[in-house]
Structures are given as structure tokens and as C-alpha cells.
N, C-alpha and C positions, 0 to 999 in steps of 0.2 A: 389480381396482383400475383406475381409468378413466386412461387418459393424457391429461396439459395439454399446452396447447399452450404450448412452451416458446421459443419465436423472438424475443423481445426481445435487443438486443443488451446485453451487460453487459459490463463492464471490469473487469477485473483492476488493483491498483495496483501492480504489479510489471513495471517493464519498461527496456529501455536503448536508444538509439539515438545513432547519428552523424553527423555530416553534415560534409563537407571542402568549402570552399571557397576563391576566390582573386580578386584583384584586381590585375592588373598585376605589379608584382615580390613582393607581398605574398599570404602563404596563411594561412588559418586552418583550425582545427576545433571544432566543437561537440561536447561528450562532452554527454549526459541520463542519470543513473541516477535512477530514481522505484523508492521503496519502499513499503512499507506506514506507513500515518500515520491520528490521527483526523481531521485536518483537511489543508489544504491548505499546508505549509510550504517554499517555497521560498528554496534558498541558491545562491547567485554563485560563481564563483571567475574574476576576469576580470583579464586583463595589466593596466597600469597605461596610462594613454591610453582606456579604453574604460567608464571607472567609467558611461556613459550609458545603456551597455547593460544595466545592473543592473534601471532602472526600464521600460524596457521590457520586459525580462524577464518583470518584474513585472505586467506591464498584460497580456501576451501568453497567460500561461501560463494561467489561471483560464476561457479562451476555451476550452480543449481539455483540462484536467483541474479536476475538483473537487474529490479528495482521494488524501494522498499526499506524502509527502516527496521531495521535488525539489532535485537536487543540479547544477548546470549552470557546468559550464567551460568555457573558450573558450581556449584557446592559439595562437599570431598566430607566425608566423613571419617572418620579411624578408631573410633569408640569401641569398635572391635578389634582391635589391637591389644595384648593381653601388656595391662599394664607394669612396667618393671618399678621397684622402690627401691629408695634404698637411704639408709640413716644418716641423715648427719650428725657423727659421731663430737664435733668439736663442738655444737651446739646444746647437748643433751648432754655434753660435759660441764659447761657453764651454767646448766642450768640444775645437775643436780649439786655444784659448789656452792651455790644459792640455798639449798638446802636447809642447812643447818645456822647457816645467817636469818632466815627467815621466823624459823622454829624457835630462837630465843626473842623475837620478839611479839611472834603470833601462835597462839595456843591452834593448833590442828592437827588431821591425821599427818600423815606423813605420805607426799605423795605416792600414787598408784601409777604402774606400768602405762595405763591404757593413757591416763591422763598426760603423760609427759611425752607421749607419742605423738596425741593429741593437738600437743603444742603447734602453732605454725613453723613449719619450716624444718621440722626435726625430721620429719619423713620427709622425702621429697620423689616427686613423677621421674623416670629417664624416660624420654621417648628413644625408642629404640632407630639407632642409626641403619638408614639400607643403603643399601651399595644403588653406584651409577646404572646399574644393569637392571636393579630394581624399580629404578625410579626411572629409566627409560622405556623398560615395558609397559610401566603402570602408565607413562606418558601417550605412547603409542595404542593404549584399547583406551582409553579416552578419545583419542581422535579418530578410532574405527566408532566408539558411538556417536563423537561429533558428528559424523558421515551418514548414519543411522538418523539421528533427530533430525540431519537437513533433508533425507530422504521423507522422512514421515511430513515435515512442513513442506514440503513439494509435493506428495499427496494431497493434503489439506488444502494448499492453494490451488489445485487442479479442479478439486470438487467445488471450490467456492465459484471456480471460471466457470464452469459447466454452469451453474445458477444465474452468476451474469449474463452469460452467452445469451440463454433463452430472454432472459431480460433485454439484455440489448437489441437480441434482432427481433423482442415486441414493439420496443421505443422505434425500432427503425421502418418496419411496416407502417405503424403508425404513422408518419411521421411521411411515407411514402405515397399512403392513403390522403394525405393531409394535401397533399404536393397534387394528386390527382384532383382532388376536390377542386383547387384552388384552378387548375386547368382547365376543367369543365364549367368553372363560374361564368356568368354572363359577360362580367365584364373583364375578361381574358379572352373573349372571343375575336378573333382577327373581322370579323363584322361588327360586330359592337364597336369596335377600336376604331372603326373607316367609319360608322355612321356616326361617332363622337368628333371622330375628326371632320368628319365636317362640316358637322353643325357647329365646331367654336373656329375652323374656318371663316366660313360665313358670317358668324360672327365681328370675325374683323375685319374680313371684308363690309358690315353695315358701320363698324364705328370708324373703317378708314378705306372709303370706294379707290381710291388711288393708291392705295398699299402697292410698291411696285412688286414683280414676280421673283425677284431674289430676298427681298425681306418676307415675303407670303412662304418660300420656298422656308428659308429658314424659320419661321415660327413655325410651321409644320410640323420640321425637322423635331425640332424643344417638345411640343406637344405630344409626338410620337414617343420621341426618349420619355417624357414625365408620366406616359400611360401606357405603355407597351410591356408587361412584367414577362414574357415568352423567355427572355432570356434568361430571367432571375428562376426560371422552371426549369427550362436543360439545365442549369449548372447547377439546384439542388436534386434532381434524377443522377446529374454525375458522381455527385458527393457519397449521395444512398448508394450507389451501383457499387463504390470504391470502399465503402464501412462493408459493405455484404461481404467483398472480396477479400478485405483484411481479415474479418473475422474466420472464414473460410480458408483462409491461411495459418493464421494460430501464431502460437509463439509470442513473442514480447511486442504487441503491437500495441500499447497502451497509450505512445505518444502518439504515433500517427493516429488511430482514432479520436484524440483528443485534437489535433489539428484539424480534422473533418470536421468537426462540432464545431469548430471556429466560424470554418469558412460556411457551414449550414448557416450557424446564425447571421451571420452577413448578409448572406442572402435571402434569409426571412426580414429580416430589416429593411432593407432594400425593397422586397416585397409590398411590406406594408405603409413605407415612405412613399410607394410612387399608385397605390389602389387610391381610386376615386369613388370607390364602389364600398356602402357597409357590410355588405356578406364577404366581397374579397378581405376588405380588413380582417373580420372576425375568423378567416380563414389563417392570413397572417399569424393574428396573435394566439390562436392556437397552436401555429406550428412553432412559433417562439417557445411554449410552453415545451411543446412535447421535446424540443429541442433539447431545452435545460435540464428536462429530469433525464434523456438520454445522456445530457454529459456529466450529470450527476453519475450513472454507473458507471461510467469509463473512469473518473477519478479512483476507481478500486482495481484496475488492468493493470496489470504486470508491461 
């Protein structure tokens, strides 16, 4: 069996990546999980302030993958942001007028600083306001790491292709070996095929001596087409010869390898619909088999 040259890069659409970064008191992180998909379907999940980064997203991602379900969150943190306070004074006034209303009719201390600070809403958070300029840079190195975590998950789906690849072109040897088996069986032999044909010749010529020569011509013909599998073998060799090629090509071949597996199985069906033979069958259904798990790993191709 000849070895192809199998060096195209392929991708996998399974893969995750991260990328942390930060801006002054502010951090973020990009989480990417990409799954198996027929197309290219990308989803958001972004703080609120950043709904901008959605469409870039969107612009960015189809650069470095073509198919694949993409799930991409961004979480912002600011916790390091040095908190500013500051009193509400009209409220810590109503409450210490309460004071002495309270005190005639409940015996206690008399309230403490810490405790009327304490209160809700007496103190209150300012998040400190930044300018457009701030919030456009802080925009712009999140989407230099957006660029970054889609680099690293294009890594990660490279490595996963490399695994398939060798996987794929096992299932396809296999599956090529299968194809030669079924070639060399006895009853693929173009002598076996003419000594069956004309013993159920004969045949009909003993249950009908006067069978004229164009109906004898045409059962022939039937008999040949329903046991002749020669040709359901060149056009599973073509199929194989076309998956080598593709994958030895690289790049986004997912679907067409998945169209090859179609028309293989066809033709192992076909195969084993017209064997009259129990070892061609079992040839058949083996290469059914090896078919299926072959297009089991192409359901994970880019």
C-alpha cells in the first residue's frame, strides 16, 4: 500500500484558550471555548460598557477560524481601582435629628461616629469617571488580546488536527486495505464472474431451451450488473486517492472530507447489496465499519 504525503496542516474545531490582561487599575480576561459546528457560529458574553466589543468580535474571529461554535466571554474586573467616598451629608442629618426624639423614649448610649457611618447609605462608593480616551484605549488592548486568545485557540486547534490527521489517514489505509481485500476475494474475480455467469446461464437455458438471444442477451446483462462489484472498487480507490489529497492539502477541508465518507459509504452498500459471496460480504461490512468511525473523526475538521 503506497504512503501519501500527508503534511497539510488541518484543524481541529475543538479547542479553549485564555488570555489575562490589564490596564492601569482595571484587568480583564478572555475565556474562547470553540466546539464542533456546521458553520461558523459565534456567541458574546460581555460586561455591560463593552456591548462594542461584540462587533468586533465578530469582524475578527472569521480571520482565524471558519467553522465551529464559538463561545467568547470577557470578565473586567476594577477592584483595584482605589475607591473614592463620600458622605451623605442630608441623610446623617436626619438621622442624627432622630436623635434626641429617640433618647426620650429609649434609655441608651448615645450614638457612636463609627455606627452612624455604618448606616446604609450615609457613606456612599463614587466610581471614578474616565475620560473617552481612557475608555478607548482600555477598549483597544482588549482587542489586541481578543487577537492574542484567537491566536492561542488556533494553536490548540492545529495540535488537535495534527492527532486527527494521523487518525484519519489510519481509518483511510484501513479502509484502502479493506478495498484491496475485497478485490482479491474470489468472488470479484472476472473468472469466477464468467464461470457463475454461466452456470445461471445455463441455467435458464435448462428451464427455458427456446429462451430467444436477445432476452438470453439481456438476463446476462442483469446478472452481470447484480454481480459484477469492479466498479463499486475503482470508485472507492477514487474516493481514498481524493481524502489522501485533501488532507495533504490542509486547511478548511472538513466538508469535503465529509462528502467523501458520503459517497464511500454508498459505495460500500452498493458493495455488499450486489456480493453473492459470504467472505465478499464480510468484507463489505467491515468496510462499512471502518467507514463510520472514519467519519466519526472528520465530524471534528475545521
Amino acid at each position: 500500500m503506497a504512503k501519501r504525503a500527508t503534511t497539510g496542516a488541518i484543524s481541529s474545531m475543538t479547542g479553549f484558550a485564555r488570555q489575562e490582561g490589564g490596564n492601569g487599575a482595571v484587568s480583564w480576561v478572555w475565556e474562547i471555548k470553540s466546539l464542533n459546528g456546521r458553520n461558523l457560529d459565534i456567541r458574546s458574553r460581555l460586561p455591560t460598557g463593552y456591548e462594542a466589543l461584540d462587533a468586533i468580535a465578530r469582524s475578527t474571529v472569521p480571520k482565524h477560524c471558519t467553522r465551529g461554535n464559538l463561545q467568547i466571554s470577557l470578565s473586567v474586573d476594577r477592584s483595584a481601582t482605589p475607591a473614592q467616598l463620600k458622605v451623605n451629608h442630608e441623610l446623617l442629618r436626619q438621622l442624627l435629628a432622630l436623635v434626641p426624639e429617640i433618647e426620650s423614649e429609649v434609655k441608651a448610649a448615645p450614638p457612636r461616629l463609627d455606627g452612624l457611618l455604618s448606616f446604609r447609605g450615609v457613606v456612599e462608593t463614587i466610581e471614578e469617571k474616565e475620560t473617552t480616551e481612557e475608555l478607548d484605549a482600555r477598549v483597544a488592548a482588549m482587542e489586541n488580546d481578543l487577537v492574542r486568545a484567537l491566536d492561542a485557540l488556533g494553536t490548540m486547534r492545529q495540535s488537535e488536527g495534527k492527532r486527527l490527521r494521523a487518525m484519519i489517514v489510519g481509518h483511510l489505509e484501513q479502509i484502502e486495505g479493506l478495498v484491496a481485500d475485497a478485490a482479491s476475494a474470489e468472488a470479484a474475480r472476472p473468472e469466477t464472474l464468467r464461470a457463475r455467469l454461466q452456470a445461471q446461464v445455463d441455467e435458464l437455458l435448462e428451464m427455458s431451451p427456446a429462451l430467444p438471444e436477445e432476452r438470453l442477451a439481456q438476463e446476462a446483462a442483469i446478472l452481470i450488473a447484480k454481480s459484477d462489484v469492479r466498479e463499486e472498487l475503482d470508485r472507492l480507490r477514487a474516493h481514498i486517492a481524493a481524502a489522501h489529497d485533501l488532507i495533504a492539502e490542509g486547511r478548511a477541508i472538513g466538508r469535503r472530507l465529509d462528502f467523501l465518507c458520503q459517497e464511500l459509504n454508498r459505495e460500500a452498500n452498493t458493495l455488499c447489496s450486489k456480493s453473492w459471496d459470504v467472505a465478499l460480504t464480510r468484507i463489505g461490512l467491515d468496510l462499512k465499519s471502518a467507514i463510520d468511525q472514519l467519519r466519526e473523526q472528520i465530524q471534528n475538521i475545521e
